[in-house]
Structure formats: structure tokens, C-alpha cells
N, C-alpha and C positions, 0 to 999 in steps of 0.2 A: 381542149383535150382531144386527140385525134386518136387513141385508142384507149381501152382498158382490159383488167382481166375480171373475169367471172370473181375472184375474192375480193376484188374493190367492192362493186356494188351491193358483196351481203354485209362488207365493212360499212360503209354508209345508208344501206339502205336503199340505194337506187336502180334501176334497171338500167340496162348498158342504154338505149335511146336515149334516157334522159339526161346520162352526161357528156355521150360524145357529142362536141363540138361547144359545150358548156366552156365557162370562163374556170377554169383548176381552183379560182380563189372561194371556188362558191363552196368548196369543200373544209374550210380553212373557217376558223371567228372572223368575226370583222378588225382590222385593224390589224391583221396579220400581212398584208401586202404591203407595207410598206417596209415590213422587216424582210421579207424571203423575196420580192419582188426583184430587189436590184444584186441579189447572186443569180439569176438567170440568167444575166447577159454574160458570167463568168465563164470564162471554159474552165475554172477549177470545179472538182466538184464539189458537191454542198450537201452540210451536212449539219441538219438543224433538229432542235425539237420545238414541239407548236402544240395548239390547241385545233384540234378539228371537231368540225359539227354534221351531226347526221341529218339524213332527210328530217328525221321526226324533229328535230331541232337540239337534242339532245350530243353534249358536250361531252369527247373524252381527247387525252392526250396522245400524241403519237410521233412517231418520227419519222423523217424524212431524208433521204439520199438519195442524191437526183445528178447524172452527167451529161455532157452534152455528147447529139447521135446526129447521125445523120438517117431521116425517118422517108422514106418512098421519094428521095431524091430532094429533098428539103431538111433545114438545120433544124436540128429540135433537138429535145432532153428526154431524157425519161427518167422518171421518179418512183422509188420503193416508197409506201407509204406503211408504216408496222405499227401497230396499236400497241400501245404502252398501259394498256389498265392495268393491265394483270401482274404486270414490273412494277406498276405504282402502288398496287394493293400491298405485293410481296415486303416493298422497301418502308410502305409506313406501319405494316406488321412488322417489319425487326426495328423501326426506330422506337415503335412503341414498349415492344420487349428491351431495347438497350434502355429504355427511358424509365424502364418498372426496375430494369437491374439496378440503375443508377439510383432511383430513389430508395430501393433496397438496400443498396452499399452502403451508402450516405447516410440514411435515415435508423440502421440497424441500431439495437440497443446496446451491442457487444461490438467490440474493434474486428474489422475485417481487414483484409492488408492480402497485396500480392507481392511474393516473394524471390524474388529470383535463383537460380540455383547455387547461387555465392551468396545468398545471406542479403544480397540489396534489396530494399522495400521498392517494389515497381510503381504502386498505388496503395494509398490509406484511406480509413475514412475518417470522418471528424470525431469519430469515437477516439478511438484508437488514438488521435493525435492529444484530446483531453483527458485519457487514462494514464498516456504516461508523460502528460507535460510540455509538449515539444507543436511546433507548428508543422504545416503539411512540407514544406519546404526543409526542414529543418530535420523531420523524420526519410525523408527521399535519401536524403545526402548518407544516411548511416546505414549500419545490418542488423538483423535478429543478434548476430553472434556480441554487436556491442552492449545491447540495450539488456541481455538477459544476465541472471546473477552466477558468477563466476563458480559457484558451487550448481549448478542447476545446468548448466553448460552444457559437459560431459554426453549425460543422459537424453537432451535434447537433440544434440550432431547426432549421436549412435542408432535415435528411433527416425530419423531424416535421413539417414543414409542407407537403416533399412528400407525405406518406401525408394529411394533412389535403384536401389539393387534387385528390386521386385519382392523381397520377402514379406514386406505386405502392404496394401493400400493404404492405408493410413495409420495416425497415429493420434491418442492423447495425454495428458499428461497435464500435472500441474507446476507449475515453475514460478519463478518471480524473477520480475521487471525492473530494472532500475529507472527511475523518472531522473530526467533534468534536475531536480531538486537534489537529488542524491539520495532521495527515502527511495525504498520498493513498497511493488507490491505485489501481493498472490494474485496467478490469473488463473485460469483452467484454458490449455489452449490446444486445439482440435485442428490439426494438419492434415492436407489430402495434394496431391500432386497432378495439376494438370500434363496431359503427354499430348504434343503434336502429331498431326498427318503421318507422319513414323515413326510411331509409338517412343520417341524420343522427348525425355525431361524439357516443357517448358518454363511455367512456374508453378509455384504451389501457394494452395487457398490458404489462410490462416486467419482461425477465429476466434479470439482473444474478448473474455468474460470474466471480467472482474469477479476476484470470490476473495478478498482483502476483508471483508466483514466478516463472512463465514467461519474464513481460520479463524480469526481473533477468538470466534467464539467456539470454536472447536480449543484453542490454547484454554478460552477460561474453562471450558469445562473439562479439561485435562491438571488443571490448577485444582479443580472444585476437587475433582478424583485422591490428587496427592493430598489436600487439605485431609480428606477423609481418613485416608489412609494415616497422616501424622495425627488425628484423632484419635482411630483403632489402635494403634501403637504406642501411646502415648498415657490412654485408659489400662491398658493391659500392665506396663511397667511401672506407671505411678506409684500403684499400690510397697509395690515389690520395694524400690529404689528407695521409698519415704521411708522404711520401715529400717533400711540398711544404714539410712542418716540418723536414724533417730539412736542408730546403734553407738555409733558414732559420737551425734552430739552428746548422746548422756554421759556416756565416758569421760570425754571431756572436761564436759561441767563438773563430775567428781571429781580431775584435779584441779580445777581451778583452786579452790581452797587451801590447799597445800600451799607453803613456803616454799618456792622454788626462787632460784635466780630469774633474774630481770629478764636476759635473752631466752631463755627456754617459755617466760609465761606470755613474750611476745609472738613467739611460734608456737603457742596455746593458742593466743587472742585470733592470728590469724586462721587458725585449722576451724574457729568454730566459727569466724565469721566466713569462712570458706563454707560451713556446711550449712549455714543460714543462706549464701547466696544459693546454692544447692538444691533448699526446698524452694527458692522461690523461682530457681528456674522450671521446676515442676510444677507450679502454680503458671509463670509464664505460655509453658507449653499447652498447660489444661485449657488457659482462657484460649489463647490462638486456636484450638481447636476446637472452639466454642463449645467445652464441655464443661467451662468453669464460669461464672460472671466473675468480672472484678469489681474488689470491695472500693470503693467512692469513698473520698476521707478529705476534708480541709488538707493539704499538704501546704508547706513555707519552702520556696524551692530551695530558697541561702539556708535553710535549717536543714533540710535535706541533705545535699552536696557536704555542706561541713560535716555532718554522721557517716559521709561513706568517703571523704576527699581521700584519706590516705589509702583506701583499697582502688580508689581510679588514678591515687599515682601510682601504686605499684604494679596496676593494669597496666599503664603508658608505658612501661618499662625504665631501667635502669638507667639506657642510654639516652631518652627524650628529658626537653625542659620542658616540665610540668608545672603550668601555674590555672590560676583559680581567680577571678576579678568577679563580688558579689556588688549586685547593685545595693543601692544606701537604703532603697525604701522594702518595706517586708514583700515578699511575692509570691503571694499566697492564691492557691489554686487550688480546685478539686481534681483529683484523679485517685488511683491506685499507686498506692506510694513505692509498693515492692514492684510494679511494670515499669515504671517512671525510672528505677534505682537499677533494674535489669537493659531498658534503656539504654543508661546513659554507660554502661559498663559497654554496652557492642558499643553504643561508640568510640571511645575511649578507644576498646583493643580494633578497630576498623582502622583509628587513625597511627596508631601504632602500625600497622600494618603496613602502611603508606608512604613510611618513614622507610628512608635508606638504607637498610643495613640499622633500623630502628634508631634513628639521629636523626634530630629535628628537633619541631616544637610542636607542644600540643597547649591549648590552652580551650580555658569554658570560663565563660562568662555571663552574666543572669542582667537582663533588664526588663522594662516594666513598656512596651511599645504602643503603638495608635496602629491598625491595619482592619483593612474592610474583611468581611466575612463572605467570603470568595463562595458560599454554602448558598447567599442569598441571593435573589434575583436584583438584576441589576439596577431597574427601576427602586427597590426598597434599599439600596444596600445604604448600609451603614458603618461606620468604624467603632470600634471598641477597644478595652486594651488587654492587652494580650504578656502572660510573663512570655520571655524569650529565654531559651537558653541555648547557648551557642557554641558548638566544638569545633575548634577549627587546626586543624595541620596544614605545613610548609611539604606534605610529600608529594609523590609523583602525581597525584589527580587522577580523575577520570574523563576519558574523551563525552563529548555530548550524548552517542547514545548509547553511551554505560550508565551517564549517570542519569539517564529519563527512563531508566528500566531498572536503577538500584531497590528500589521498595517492592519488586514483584518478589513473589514468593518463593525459594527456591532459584531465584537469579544470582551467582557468582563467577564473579570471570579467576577465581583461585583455584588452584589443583584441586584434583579428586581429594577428598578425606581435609581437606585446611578448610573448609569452610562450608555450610550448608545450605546458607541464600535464606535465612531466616532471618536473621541478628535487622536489619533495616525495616525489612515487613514488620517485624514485630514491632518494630520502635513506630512505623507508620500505625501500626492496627492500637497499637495504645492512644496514642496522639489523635486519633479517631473519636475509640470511644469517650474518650474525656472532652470531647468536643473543640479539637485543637486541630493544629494543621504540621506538616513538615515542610521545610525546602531546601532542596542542595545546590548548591552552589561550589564548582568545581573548573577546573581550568589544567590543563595535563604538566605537570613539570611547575606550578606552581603552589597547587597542594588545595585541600577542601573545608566547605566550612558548611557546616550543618544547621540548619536553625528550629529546635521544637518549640514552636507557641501553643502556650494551654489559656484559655482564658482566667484570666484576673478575677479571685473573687475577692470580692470587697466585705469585711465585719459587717 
């Protein structure tokens, strides 16, 4: 070394005597001269980084840029030597910040995603890619604008485009997702907009948190609510309604006695089995409102069905072929015989419904079947036998999930005032308390078939 500056030696630690005329590597680890030794004979310059050591003996990094000069009439170089600590401190405090970020993205319990200002997903995490189905590769490739549900759309662009326009920082909002599978689901999702160096849109954060259980339970206690409510309604008119049938049926019954022609005491027979179904649809409504129990009776379902066949054909209507196939053996079950004879009348007119321009066919049939009690834990389960009975029509059907949402309460896909979304709940909530089950079975354009199993009592 043939000279130095006063900031070398508080860099190192040494006084200028003790390193002019010194070997330069003595500043350097050992092992470092074979790497920087052979660019000194380069007239290019050189530009390396290295490990250097202090007087104390003490190790930090630094870099080096060094050209060749001509020094008091002799070839030489001269070398900036610049301490690198404080660079290296800086850079493993942002790796370690990018490395807390990343485990934060990654690891979050709710989907994060970056957005780009057209809708493309920049970056997801493995939330986000297990919420709505799809792999990391396979979420990159699409936009928010596909994945969200076409009614929920709208509302989403209009609060995005105000943070785009400045009217305000962010936004939330709840929306649903369509998955890969094709089901959705409720999210609650919280947008905020990053802006570049000139206050210009780069992308936006997006924090996406499953709340798919919550609604449900918000729906059932919005079901619980209307239940209530066809309780309070239902208690208040009973009385009133019963009293206007009874007016009715007596009537009636005082001509039955009378000698009348044939066709008149047929349009007797039916007005008063009309006002018998009548109270038991008021009994029906009582129980569904859990303001009634229903009465438990031996019932014979072929003895049943034959006491009401002719009011379920001329439920099916005029234009349907109505037939009735009883099984040979007795099928004898407990339940409530007027829920079971209420039943099978929504069915009946459900599947009339279903029917073309009311053409088609409807048919019910009773068998005595073997099926596991789907109620029991798997380990214990067992099979038993079960009466069936079976409605089934050739009409248009229901798509899949119409018909995995027929027995909710109040569920109808028929105009306002044709239908209540009772008639199937109800047939489910008897089929319940009598200890039985339902299942539908439907196909769209090839028509449905219903199956109520009550268990089999045996003499």
C-alpha cells in the first residue's frame, strides 16, 4: 500500500504507519487473494464485493472499486474500499419484513389476493385458493369479475370504481363466490387500493372471509321467525275458520238424509269431504306450528289411500292418468292418519302441477322395503322395514338444486299467490315426527318421484 486516507484507518482500525507499505491483503479474510489478486494485473476496472477484517480481528463486509493509475511515476491502482454493514443490516431487515409478509399472506386464516385494476388475480394465498376450489395456477389465469355471482356483480364494480375515482378508500361488502364445483359461497370481502409513486391505481388488497355458516344461520333464524309468525296467524284464525266449517258441515249433514238424485248427493259427498279436508288442514297448520301434537294411531297405508283414492284422483285432475298399485301385504304404520291423508294430497296436486298443460301420468304405489336408519350412527346402523309410498309423475322435473331445497319452508319456485312452499315441509315435518324419512328423486324434462317411508309396525 503506498498511500492512504485518514477514513481507511478508522475503517480498519489502524494508524496510517502501520499500513503503508503493508501487503493490501492484510486488510482482506484470508483466502480472499486468490479471488481479487488476478483482476490487478487487469487494466479493466474491478469491481468486487469481499469480506474484510479489522485490526481487532473483527469481520465485516465491504466493497471494492479499484483502477489502474499511474502513482509518483510508477503503474499502480487505487481502490475505494466502502463498508457494506449498514447495506447489509438495511437488506436483512426488508428480507425479514418480506419473509413476516409472506408468512402472513400465506398463513392468514381468511383469502388475501392482489388484484389488478382489470379484475386479474396478481397473487393468492392458499386460503383463498381452498375457499373457492381452484389451484394457485388456475386462480392466476381468471378475474374477481368471473368467480363472483352474477347477481352480486353489479354492486361490487360500482364500490371499486368509487375507490378508483377517489370517493372513498375503501370498501366492504358481502357477496358470493362461485367455486369450481359450481356451488357458492357467502364471503364478507374488504377492498382497499394500493396507488404508486404518482398517486396512480396499482393494485388492490382483497380480504376475502368465509361467513357461508353464519348466513345459513342467519337464513334458519329468519325461517325460525316466519315459523313464528305462521304460528301467530294460524292460532288467531283457527278458531274463527273452524267455527265457519262447522257451519257448513252441519248443513250438510241435514241433507244428506233427504232423497235427492244420484248426481246432486255426489256433489253433497264431495262439499263435505271437502270441508273434512278443510279442518284437517287446520289441524295441519296447528301441528306445523308446533301449537298442536299430532294424534299417533296404528294406520294401514292400502286401507288409508283406498278411503281417500277418489278425492287424490280428482286432485290429479281430469287430464292426468291416475292409477293406484297397493302392495299384497298389510302396511301398517303409526303416524297421524289426517298429516299422512294431508300429505299425500300436496303431493298429488305438486305433481299435477308438473304435468303439461296438466297431461301426463301420476301414479302411487305402497311397498313394504329393507333401508338403513340414516338417524343412526354408522358404526350401529342397522336396516329395518320401512312402508314406502311412492308418487311419481312424467312432468318437467326439478333441476338439482331445486330439488335439494324442496322441503325448506316456505321454498317455491311458482308465482307469487300459486303456492306457499309449505305443501313439501309439511309432508317432510310429518314424515319426521312419525319417525320416517322422505327422498326426491327428480331429473328436469323427465318428471319426479317421491318416496315417504314410515316405519313398518308389526301386530
Amino acid at each position: 500500500m503506498l498511500a492512504v486516507n485518514d477514513h481507511l484507518g478508522k475503517m480498519f482500525g489502524y494508524a496510517e504507519e502501520d499500513i503503508i507499505g503493508a501487503d493490501p491483503f492484510k486488510l482482506l479474510v484470508t483466502g480472499e487473494r486468490l479471488v481479487i489478486e488476478p483482476t490487478l494485473h487487469d487494466e479493466n476496472e474491478i469491481i468486487n464485493e469481499t469480506l474484510a477484517v479489522r485490526a481487532d480481528g473483527s469481520i465485516f463486509p465491504v466493497a471494492l472499486r479499484g483502477r489502474a493509475i499511474t502513482y509518483r511515476g510508477q503503474p499502480a491502482r487505487i481502490v475505494r474500499i466502502r463498508d457494506l454493514t449498514r447495506r447489509r443490516q438495511v437488506e436483512a431487515t426488508l428480507n425479514a419484513s418480506e419473509e413476516r409478509f409472506r408468512a402472513t399472506f400465506e398463513q392468514a386464516a381468511v383469502g388475501i389476493s392482489h388484484v389488478a385494476v382489470d379484475g386479474t388475480f396478481l397473487r393468492v394465498n392458499q386460503r383463498l385458493c381452498d375457499l373457492l376450489g381452484y389451484t394457485r395456477d388456475e386462480l392466476l389465469a381468471l378475474t374477481f369479475q368471473q368467480l363472483t355471482h352474477p347477481e352480486d356483480l353489479n354492486a361490487d364494480l360500482d364500490l371499486l370504481n368509487q375507490v378508483l375515482a377517489r370517493r372513498r378508500e375503501n370498501y366492504a361488502m358481502e357477496k358470493r363466490y362461485l367455486r369450481k364445483d359450481g356451488s357458492t359461497v357467502w364471503a364478507n370481502l374488504t377492498v382497499a387500493l394500493v396507488r404508486d409513486a404518482q398517486g396512480d391505481a396499482a393494485y388492490f388488497i382483497s380480504i376475502v372471509e368465509d361467513i357461508d355458516d353464519r348466513k345459513a344461520m342467519e337464513e334458519s333464524l329468519r325461517q325460525a321467525e316466519k315459523m313464528e309468525t305462521v304460528g301467530q296467524l294460524t292460532s288467531s284464525i283457527a278458531h274463527d275458520f273452524g267455527n265457519y266449517l262447522n257451519a257448513i258441515k252441519g248443513n250438510l249433514q241435514l241433507l244428506e238424509p233427504y232423497q235427492i238424485s244420484r248426481r246432486p248427493a255426489d256433489f253433497l259427498k264431495s262439499a263435505l269431504a271437502g270441508t273434512e279436508l278443510a279442518e284437517k288442514l287446520i289441524r295441519q297448520l296447528l301441528s306445523f306450528s308446533r301449537r298442536q301434537e299430532p294424534e299417533f294411531e296404528p294406520v294401514d297405508i292400502n286401507a288409508l289411500i283406498r278411503d281417500i283414492e277418489d278425492l287424490l284422483r280428482r286432485a290429479a285432475g281430469d287430464s292426468a292418468a291416475f292409477s293406484v298399485t297397493f302392495n299384497a301385504l298389510e302396511c301398517l304404520t303409526i303416524c297421524d292418519r289426517s298429516q299422512l291423508e294431508s300429505a299425500l294430497f300436496n303431493l298429488i296436486a305438486n305433481a299435477r302441477d308438473a304435468l303439461p298443460n296438466g297431461k301426463g301420468e301420476i301414479s302411487v304405489t305402497t311397498a313394504i322395503v329393507a333401508r338403513t336408519d340414516e338417524k343412526t350412527a354408522e358404526a350401529q346402523a342397522v336396516a329395518r322395514d320401512y312402508v314406502e309410498i311412492a308418487v311419481k309423475d312424467n312432468g318437467h322435473g326439478m333441476a338439482p338444486n331445486v330439488a335439494s331445497r324442496a322441503t325448506e319452508p316456505f321454498f317455491t319456485t311458482k308465482d307469487v299467490g300459486a303456492g306457499t312452499g309449505l305443501g313439501l315441509a309439511q309432508v317432510a315435518r310429518t314424515l319426521t315426527q312419525a319417525g320416517g324419512a322422505i327422498r326426491i328423486e327428480s331429473s328436469e324434462g323427465i318428471g319426479t318421484t317421491v318416496q315417504l317411508f314410515l316405519p313398518l309396525h308389526r301386530k
